[in-house]
N, C-alpha and C positions, 0 to 999 in steps of 0.2 A: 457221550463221555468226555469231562474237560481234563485238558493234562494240566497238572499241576504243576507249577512254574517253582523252584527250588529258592529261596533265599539267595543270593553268593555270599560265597565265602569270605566272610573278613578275615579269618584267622592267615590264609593264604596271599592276601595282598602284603606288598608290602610295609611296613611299620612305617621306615622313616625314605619317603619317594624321591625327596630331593638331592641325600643324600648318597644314595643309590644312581640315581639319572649323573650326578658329578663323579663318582668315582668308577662308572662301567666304562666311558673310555680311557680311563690309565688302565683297566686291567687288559684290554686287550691290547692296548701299548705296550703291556710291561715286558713280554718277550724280547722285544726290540729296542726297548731302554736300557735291559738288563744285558744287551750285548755291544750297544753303544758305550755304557758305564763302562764296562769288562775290556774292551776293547780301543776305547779313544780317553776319557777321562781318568780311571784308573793308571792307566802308562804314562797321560801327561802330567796328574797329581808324583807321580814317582818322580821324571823329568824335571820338574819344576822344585822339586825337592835338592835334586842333586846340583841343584847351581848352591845352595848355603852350604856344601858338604865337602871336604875337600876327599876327592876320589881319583888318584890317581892309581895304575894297575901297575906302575913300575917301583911304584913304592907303596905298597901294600901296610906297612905296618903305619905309614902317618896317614890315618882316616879318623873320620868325625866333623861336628859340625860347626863352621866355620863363618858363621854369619852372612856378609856383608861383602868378604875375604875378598870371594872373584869379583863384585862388582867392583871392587876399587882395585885389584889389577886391572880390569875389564879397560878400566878408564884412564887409566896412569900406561896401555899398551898402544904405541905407536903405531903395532901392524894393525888393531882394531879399527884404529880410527881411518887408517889407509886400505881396509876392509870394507868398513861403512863408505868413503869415499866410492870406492869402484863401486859399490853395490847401487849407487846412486844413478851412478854413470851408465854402467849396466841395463838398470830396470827403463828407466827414461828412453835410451836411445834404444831399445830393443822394443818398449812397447808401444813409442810414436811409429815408428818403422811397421810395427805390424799395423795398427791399429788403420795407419792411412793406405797402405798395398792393403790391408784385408778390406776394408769399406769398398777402395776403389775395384777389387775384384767382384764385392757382391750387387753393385752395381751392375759392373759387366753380364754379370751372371745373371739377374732379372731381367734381362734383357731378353726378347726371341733371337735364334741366331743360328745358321747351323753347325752342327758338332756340338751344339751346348751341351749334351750329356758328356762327350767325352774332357770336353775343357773342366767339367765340374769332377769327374774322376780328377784328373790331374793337378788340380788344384788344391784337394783334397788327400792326394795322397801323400807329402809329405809328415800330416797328423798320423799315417800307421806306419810310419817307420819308425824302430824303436832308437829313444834319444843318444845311445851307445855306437849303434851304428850311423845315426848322423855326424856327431860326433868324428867318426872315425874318416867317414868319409872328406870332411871338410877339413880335416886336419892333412887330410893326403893332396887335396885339391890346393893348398896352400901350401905343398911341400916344392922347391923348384927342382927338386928329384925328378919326384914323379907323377907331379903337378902342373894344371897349366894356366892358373890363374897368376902368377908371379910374371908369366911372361905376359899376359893379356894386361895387367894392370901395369906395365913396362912399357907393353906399344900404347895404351893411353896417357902417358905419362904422368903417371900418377906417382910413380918409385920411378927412383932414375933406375935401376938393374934389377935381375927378378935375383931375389933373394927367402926366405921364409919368414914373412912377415912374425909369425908367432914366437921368434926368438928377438923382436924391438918390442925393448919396453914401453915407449911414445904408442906403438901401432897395434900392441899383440894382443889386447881386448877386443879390439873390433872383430877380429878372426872369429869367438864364440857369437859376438852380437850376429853377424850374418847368418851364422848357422841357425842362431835362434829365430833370428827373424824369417828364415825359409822355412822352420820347423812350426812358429808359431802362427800364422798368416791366415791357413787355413780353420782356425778358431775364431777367427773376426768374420773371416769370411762366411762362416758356417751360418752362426748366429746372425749376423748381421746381413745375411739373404733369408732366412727365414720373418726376422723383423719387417726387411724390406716387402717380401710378399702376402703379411697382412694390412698391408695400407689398403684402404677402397681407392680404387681405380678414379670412382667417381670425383674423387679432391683433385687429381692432377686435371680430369676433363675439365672442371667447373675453373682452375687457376688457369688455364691454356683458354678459355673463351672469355674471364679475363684480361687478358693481354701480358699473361706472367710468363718469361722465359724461363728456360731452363735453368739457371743458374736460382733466379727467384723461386720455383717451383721447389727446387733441392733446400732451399734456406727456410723458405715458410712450410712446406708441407712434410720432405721427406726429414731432414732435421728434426723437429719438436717432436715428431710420431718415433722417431730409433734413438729419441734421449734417454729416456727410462733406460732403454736397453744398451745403450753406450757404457753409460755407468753401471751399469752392474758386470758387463762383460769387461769393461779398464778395470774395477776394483778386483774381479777372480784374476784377471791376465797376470796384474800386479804382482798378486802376492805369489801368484805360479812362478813369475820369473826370478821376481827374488830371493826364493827358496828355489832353485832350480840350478843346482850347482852342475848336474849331469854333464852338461857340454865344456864346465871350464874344468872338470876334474880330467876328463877326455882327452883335452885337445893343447890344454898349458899348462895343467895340475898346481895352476894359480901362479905358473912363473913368466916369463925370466926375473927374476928379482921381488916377487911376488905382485909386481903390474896387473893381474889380473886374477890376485883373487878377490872375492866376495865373501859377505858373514856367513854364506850359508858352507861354499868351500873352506871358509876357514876354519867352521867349525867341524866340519869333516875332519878336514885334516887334525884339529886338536884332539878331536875323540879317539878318532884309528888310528892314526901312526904318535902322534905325541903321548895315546892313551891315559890322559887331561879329562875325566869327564866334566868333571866339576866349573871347570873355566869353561867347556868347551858346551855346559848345560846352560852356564850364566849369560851366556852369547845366547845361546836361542831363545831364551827368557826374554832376552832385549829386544830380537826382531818378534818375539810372541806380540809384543806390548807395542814395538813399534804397528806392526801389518794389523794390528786390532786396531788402533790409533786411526790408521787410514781406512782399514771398512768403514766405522763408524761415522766418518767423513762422509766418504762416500755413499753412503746409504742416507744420511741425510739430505743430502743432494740429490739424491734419486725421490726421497720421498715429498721433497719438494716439487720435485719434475711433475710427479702424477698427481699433483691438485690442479 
């Protein structure tokens, strides 16, 4: 008895294949774009709306759309531009500061050595304390109340008297950079011991039986191998810190004389207490445009590295 082998089905395949095979992964996307959408694009299309609008809650009855308005106050304001300055000052000396304590830690850290588990807690723990109470704390540690860095930077004479630095305007930015830089350290570190521990072993044996020291070994092997990844962890650190008002709203609420604020504080401050959104929308517009400005840098540069 022979079994009969059935035709298949044509009516059941599909019509048109290729067009099917391109759009079955957006559909299992689409949950997750449709919350992305809802969630991050939608709020900043609104946001990016409210810089041409003039929206202030203190005066409710003058609204509507105002073109251009905030950006040419944006640019004709003094404290913007003394805004943008500190923001400068800010990101730079906060994120060389980590960038070179974080490497030189993960260094340390791929290292055998004993305690290294507990060095690597400690090291690490300043990334889980939340930024309000870093903040809080370094604001105390610089107070010569009931502080004791005022007098330790006294006996090194660094200040002729201990006094609270966060009230000179010359010095009261630094106050947050420290804090940031103890807060951010462990982010270079993290990354940049993990990069370290996929390098082969083998390049450092093979540089050392050429007669490469230490110093040569770090420049030709450990270098070129944690570029890729430099760059892309300098361009997140970046835009972390420059939008990372947390520790100057904390610790100087952008004073004495507003010495230490930043566009991301300042535009805090224009939204909530001046209740400005409109001006205070057109500033984050700017740094939108600015930190897009420098990914895009940066990502070229990185995409460079890995050919």
């Amino acid at each position: 008895m022979m079994l009969e082998v059935s035709p298949p089905d044509t009516a059941a395949a599909p019509r048109f294949p290729r067009l099917r095979a391109l759009l079955e992964p957006w559909v299992y996307l689409s949950p997750t774009l449709v919350l992305i959408a809802l969630f991050i694009f939608v709020p900043m299309a609104i946001g990016i709306s409210y810089a041409f609008q003039n929206i202030q809650l203190l005066n409710p009855s003058d609204t509507g759309w105002v073109g251009l308005d905030n950006f040419r106050t944006m640019f004709d304001d003094r404290h913007f531009y003394a805004a943008l300055r500190h923001t400068f000052n800010w990101t730079l000396t906060s994120l060389v500061l980590q960038f070179a304590l974080g490497l030189g830690l993960a260094l340390l850290l791929n290292r055998e050595f004993a305690g290294r588990g507990w060095v690597q807690a400690l090291v690490f723990l300043p990334w889980a304390v939340p930024a309000f109470l870093s903040g809080l704390t370094w604001a105390w540690l610089l107070n010569p109340v009931i502080g004791v860095l005022p007098y330790w930077l006294t006996d090194l004479h660094i200040i002729s008297e201990p006094y609270n630095i966060l009230s000179d305007p010359q010095l009261a930015l630094y106050g947050p950079v420290v804090a940031n830089v103890w807060f951010g350290i462990p982010f270079f570190a993290i990354t940049l011991l993990a990069a370290l521990q996929s390098i082969p072993k083998d390049l450092y044996e093979a540089a050392a039986m050429d007669g490469a020291s230490g110093w040569q070994q770090f420049c030709k092997v450990t270098l070129p191998f944690l570029a890729p990844m430099i760059a892309i962890t300098v361009m997140l650190r970046t835009i972390w810190i420059a939008n990372f008002a947390d520790l100057i709203v904390v610790m100087t609420d952008g004073g004495p004389a507003n010495s230490t604020s930043i566009l991301s504080s300042f535009i805090f401050t224009t939204a909530y207490r001046k209740l400005d959104f409109g001006y205070a929308s057109a500033m984050a517009v700017f740094l939108l445009v600015l930190m897009t400005l420098y990914a895009l840098v940066l990502l070229r540069i990185r995409h460079q590295l890995l050919k």
